[in-house]
N, C-alpha and C positions, 0 to 999 in steps of 0.2 A: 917259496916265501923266505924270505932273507931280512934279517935283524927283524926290533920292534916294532912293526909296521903298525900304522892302524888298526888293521886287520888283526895281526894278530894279538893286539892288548885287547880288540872286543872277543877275541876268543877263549881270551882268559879271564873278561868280568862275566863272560855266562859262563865259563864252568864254574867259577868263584858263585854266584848266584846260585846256579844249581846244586853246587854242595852243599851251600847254606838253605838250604830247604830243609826247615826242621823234624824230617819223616816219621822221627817217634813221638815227636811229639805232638804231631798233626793226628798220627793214627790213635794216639793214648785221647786226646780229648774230644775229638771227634766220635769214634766208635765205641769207647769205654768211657769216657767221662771222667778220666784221671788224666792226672799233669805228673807227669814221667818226672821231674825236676822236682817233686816235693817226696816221691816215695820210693819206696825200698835204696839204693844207692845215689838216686839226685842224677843219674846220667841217664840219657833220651835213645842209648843205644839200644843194638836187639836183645842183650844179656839180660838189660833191665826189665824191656818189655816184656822178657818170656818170663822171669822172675816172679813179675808182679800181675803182668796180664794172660799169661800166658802160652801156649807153644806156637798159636795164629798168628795172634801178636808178634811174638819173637820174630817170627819166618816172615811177616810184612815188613817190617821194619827192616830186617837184613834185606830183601829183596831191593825193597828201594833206597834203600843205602848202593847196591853194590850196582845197582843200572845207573844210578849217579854216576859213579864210576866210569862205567860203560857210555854212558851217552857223552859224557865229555870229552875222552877220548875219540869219540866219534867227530863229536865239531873239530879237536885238532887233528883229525885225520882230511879234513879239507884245506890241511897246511901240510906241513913238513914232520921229519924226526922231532923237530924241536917244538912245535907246537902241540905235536902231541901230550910230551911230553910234561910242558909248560901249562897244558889244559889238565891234565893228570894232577901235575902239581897244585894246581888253584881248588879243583873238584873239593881236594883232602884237605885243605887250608878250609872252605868254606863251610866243608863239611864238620870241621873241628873248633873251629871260632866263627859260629853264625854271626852273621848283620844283624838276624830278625829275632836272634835269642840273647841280645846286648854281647856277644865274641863269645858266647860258651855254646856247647854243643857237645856231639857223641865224642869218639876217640879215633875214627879213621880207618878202623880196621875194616870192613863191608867194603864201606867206597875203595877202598885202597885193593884189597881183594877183585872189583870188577872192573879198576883202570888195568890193572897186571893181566888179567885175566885179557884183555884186549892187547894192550902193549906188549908182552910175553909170555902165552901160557903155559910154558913149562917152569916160571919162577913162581904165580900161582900157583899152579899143581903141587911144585915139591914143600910150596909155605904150606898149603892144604896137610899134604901130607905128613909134615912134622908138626903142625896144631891138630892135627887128630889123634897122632899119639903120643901128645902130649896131655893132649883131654883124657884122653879113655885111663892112663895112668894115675893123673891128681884129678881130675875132675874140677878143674880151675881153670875158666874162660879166659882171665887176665894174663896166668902163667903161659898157655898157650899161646896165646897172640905175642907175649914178648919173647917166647922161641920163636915162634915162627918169620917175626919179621925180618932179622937177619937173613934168613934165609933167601930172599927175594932177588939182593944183589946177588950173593953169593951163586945162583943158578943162573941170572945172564952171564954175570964173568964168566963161569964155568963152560956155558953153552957160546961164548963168544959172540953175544950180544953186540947192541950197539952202547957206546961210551956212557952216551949220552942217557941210555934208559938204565945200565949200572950205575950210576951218579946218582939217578934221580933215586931208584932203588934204594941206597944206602940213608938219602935225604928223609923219604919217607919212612924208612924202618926207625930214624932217630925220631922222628915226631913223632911215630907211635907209641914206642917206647917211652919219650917224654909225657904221651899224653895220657901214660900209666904210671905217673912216679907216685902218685897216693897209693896205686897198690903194690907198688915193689915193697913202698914201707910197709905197709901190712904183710905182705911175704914174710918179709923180713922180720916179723915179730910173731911169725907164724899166727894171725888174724884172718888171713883172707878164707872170705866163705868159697866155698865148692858149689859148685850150679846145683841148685835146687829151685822146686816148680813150686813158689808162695802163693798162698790163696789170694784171687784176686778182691781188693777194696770191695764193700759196699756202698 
């Protein structure tokens, strides 16, 4: 598959689609009867959901975050490098700026975790690896993830990857990172809370 065929722009409005699948927010008012967007941080990720609903909660919500990931990578695997890629890319857009939640949503970290996790897994493994010891340290979900997303390019370059999935690596670690700039400021003023387990709503 070569340039933007047909093809491959409908490959990238269903991962776009399927990122935009609001999963925490679907599991918060479906099975708990709370709207993830009004309580503890306002965000539909699993940090939030384990926060306020719980550790079920938490681990559903990451789940289907990160097979978003995974299955989009999967449709551009019925193309080339590039659509993979390009399907990778769209998953973590949709997944960060939903259609179905007016452009807001989680922060891309899950979904981004189960594209890698397909696309290269030892750039996953070693982000894994520096966000757990960055957790077990501060006990700060936010701090974690903005270590660990550099990391992602930096292990294809290193493993001698393909270009195209270090580009996209570095792409995606800056949108994650941006889609943490409320909490760098709270770092920054030493604010941000450490993961604790909130009693859930009645």
């Amino acid at each position: 598959m070569t340039g933007f065929s047909p093809v491959l722009i409908g490959f990238c409005l269903a991962a776009y689609l399927l990122g935009a699948i609001p999963s925490g927010y679907i599991i918060g008012k479906v099975f708990y009867g709370v709207d993830l967007k009004t309580v503890g941080s306002g965000n539909i990720g699993a940090t939030n959901a384990y926060r306020v609903l719980g550790a079920k909660a938490g681990l559903s919500v990451f789940l289907c975050d990160f097979f978003k990931g995974v299955l989009a990578v999967a449709i551009g695997g019925m193309g080339d490098e590039l659509s993979m890629v390009l399907c990778a890319l769209f998953v973590i857009v949709g997944n960060d700026w939903s259609v179905f939640l007016h452009f807001k949503s989680g922060r891309g970290v899950a979904c981004g975790v189960g594209a890698f996790a397909c696309l290269w897994p030892p750039a996953a493994l070693g982000a894994f690896l520096v966000w757990l010891a960055v957790f077990l340290c501060s006990k700060i979900v936010s701090l974690s993830s903005i270590c660990a997303a550099p990391v992602v390019p930096l292990v294809i370059w290193l493993t001698d990857g393909p270009l195209e999935f270090t580009l996209f690596g570095a792409l995606a670690a800056a949108v994650i990172i941006f889609k943490h700039k409320d909490n760098i400021g709270r770092l920054l003023r030493g604010e941000e809370k450490k993961i604790t387990h909130e009693k859930r709503p009645s």
